[in-house]
N, C-alpha and C positions, 0 to 999 in steps of 0.2 A: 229933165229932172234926174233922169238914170243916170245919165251921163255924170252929172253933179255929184248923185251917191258916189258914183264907180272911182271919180276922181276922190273924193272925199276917202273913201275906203281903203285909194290907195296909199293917200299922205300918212290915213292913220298909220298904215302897216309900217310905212319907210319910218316913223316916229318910234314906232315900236322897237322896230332896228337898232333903231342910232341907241336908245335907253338900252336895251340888252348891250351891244357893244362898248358903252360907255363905263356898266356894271360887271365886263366881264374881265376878269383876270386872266393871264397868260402864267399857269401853272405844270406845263406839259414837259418833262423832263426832271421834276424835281422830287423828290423824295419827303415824307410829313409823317414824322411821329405825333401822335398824339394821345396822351393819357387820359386814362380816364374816357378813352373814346366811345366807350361801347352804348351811351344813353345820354340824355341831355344836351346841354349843352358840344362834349367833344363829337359826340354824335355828328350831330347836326354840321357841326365844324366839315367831319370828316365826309358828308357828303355833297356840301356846294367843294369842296376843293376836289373831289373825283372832278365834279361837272366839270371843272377846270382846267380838267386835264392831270391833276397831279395822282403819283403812287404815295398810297396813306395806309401805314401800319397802324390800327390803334391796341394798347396799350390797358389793359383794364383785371386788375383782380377777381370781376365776375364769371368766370367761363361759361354761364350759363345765357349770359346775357351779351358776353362777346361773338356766340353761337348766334344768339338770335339777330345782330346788329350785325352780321354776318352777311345771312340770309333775306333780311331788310332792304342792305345797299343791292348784294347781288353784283358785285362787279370782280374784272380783274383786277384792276386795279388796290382791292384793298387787298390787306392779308392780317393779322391779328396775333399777338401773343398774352398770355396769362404772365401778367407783375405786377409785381407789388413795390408801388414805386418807393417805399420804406423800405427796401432792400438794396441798400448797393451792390450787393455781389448778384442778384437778378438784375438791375436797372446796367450793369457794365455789362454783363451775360450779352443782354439782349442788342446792345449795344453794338460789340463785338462780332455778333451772328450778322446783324446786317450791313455793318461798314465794310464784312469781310467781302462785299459784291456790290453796293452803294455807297455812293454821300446819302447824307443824312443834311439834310436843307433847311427844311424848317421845322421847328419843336414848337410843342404847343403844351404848355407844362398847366392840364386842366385837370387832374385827379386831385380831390379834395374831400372830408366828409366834416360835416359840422359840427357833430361831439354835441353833449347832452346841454341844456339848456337852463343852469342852473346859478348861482353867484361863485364868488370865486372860495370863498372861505369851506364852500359846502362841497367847492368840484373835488373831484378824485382826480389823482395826482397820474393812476396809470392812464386814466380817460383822458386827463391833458395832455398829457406826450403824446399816446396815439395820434388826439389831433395834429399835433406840432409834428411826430414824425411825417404824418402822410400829407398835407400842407405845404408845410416848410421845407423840410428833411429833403422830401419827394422830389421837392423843386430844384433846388441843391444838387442832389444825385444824379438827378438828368445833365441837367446844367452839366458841371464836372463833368460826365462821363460826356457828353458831346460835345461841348464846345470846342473839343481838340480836334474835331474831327473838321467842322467848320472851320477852322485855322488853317489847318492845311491846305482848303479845298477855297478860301480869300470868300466864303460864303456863307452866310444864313439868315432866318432870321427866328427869332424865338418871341415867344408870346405868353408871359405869363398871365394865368388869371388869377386873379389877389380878388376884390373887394372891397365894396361902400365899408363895410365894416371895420377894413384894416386902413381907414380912414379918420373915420366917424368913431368906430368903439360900439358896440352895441351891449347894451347891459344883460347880465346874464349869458354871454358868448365870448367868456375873455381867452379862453382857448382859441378857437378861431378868428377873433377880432386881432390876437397877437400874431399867430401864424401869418395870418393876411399882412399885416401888417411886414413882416417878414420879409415878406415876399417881394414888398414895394423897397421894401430896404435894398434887399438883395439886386432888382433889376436896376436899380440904379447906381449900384455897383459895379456890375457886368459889364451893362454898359457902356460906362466909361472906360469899364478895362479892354474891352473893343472897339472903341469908338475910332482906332487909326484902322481898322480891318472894313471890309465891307459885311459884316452882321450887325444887325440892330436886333437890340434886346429891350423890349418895352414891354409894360403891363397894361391889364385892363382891368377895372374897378366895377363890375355890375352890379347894379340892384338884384331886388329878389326874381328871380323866373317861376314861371310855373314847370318845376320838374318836379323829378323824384324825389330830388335833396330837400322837399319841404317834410317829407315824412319823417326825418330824422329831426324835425324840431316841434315846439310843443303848438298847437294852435294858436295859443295866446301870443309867441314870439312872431309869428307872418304876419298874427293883423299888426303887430305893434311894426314890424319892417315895412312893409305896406301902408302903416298912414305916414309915414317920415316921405313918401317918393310924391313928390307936386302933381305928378302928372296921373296920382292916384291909380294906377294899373300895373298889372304885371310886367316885368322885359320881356320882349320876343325872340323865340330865339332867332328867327331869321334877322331880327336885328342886329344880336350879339355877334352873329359869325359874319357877318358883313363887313362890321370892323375888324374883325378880327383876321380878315383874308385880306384889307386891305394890308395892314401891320405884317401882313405876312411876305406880300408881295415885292416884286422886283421895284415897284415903282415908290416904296416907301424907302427911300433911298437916303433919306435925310434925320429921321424922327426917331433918334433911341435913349436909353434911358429915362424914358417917359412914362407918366401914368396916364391912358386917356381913361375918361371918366364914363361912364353907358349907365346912368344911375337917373334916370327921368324926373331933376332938377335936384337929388337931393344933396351932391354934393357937389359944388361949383369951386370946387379949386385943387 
């Protein structure tokens, strides 16, 4: 009977293996900005692609929270700057600093805020640019200022994150259901203006998470986003950056100008 556990015990381990080897990416030599990295979603982003070996700058307007996302990871690997991705002459700044001693590999264009929650007739005009700068603009700005560099270098790949919303439309979020929406415009532009290069420029569309980004909207908006998703529960974020490192990888060789969908059934096309 020992004998049986012992064996048993060992298949499990070898099973365990092959799954870990199967989910793991070969990120070690490559270079990952990512905005908006310091909580949430880029967060999390930026710490399965350390595990993976890659060097990951993130990118985030909070410095107080870049500081503690910091101390968090705790690795060499990361290193951090203060921007405002609504700034092109920051977003090329920063750009400029690191190509002057790296490529720049893969972009993760996740800085986003959702802007006030109200109809369109009643929004504020500077509330909705803001949105539409830091969204859209932001996404844009990177883009531009990096793509050249990936050209050079016959390499990258880019990830935008857009949204069920820049889909769907959600009532009372026409600032950011438009930005979002932008955004899917936009990667599918890129991407075909890449598509003889080796970079793939594709989006991803999530539902609601449980992050911080719920604080900025009203209660009644999460339950109303929240009962639209079939699968009735929040995103994970270990789900989202899962996709997201695939989209990122050597091995998505084939797949740009695309929107895949992480919306747990709400939006199926």
């Amino acid at each position: 009977v020992n004998w049986r556990i012992y064996s048993f015990c060992n298949v499990l381990s070898f099973v365990r293996k092959i799954i870990f080897i199967m989910n793991k990416f070969d990120f070690n030599n490559r270079t990952a900005v990512i905005t908006g990295g310091a909580q949430g979603f880029g967060l999390d982003i930026a710490k399965k692609f350390i595990s993976f070996g890659a060097n990951v700058i993130i990118w985030d307007i909070d410095e107080k929270q870049l500081q503690i996302a910091s101390k968090e990871i705790n690795s060499s690997k990361l290193s951090f700057n203060k921007v405002d991705v609504s700034n092109f002459d920051q977003v090329n700044k920063a750009v400029i600093e690191i190509t002057s001693s790296s490529n720049i590999d893969i972009l993760i264009n996740n800085a986003g805020i959702t802007g006030p929650n109200t109809t369109v007739w009643d929004y504020s005009i500077n509330e909705w640019n803001k949105v539409v700068e830091i969204n859209l603009m932001g996404t844009f700005y990177c883009c531009k200022s990096i793509v050249p560099n990936m050209i050079k270098n016959n390499y990258g790949r880019i990830v935008n994150v857009a949204s069920v919303a820049g889909k769907d439309g959600n009532p009372n979020a026409s600032a950011y259901s438009s930005a979002k929406a932008g955004i899917i415009g936009l990667t599918k532009s890129l991407g075909k203006e890449l598509a003889d290069k080796n970079i793939a420029v594709n989006a991803v569309t999530p539902s609601t998470a449980n992050t911080k980004i719920l604080n900025q909207m009203s209660e009644k908006h999460v339950k109303y986003m929240l009962s639209k998703v079939p699968r009735a529960r929040f995103l994970e974020l270990k789900e989202f950056s899962s996709l997201v490192c695939w989209l990122s990888s050597e091995e998505n060789s084939f797949s740009t100008a695309a929107v895949f969908d992480i919306s747990g059934g709400r939006s199926t096309y």
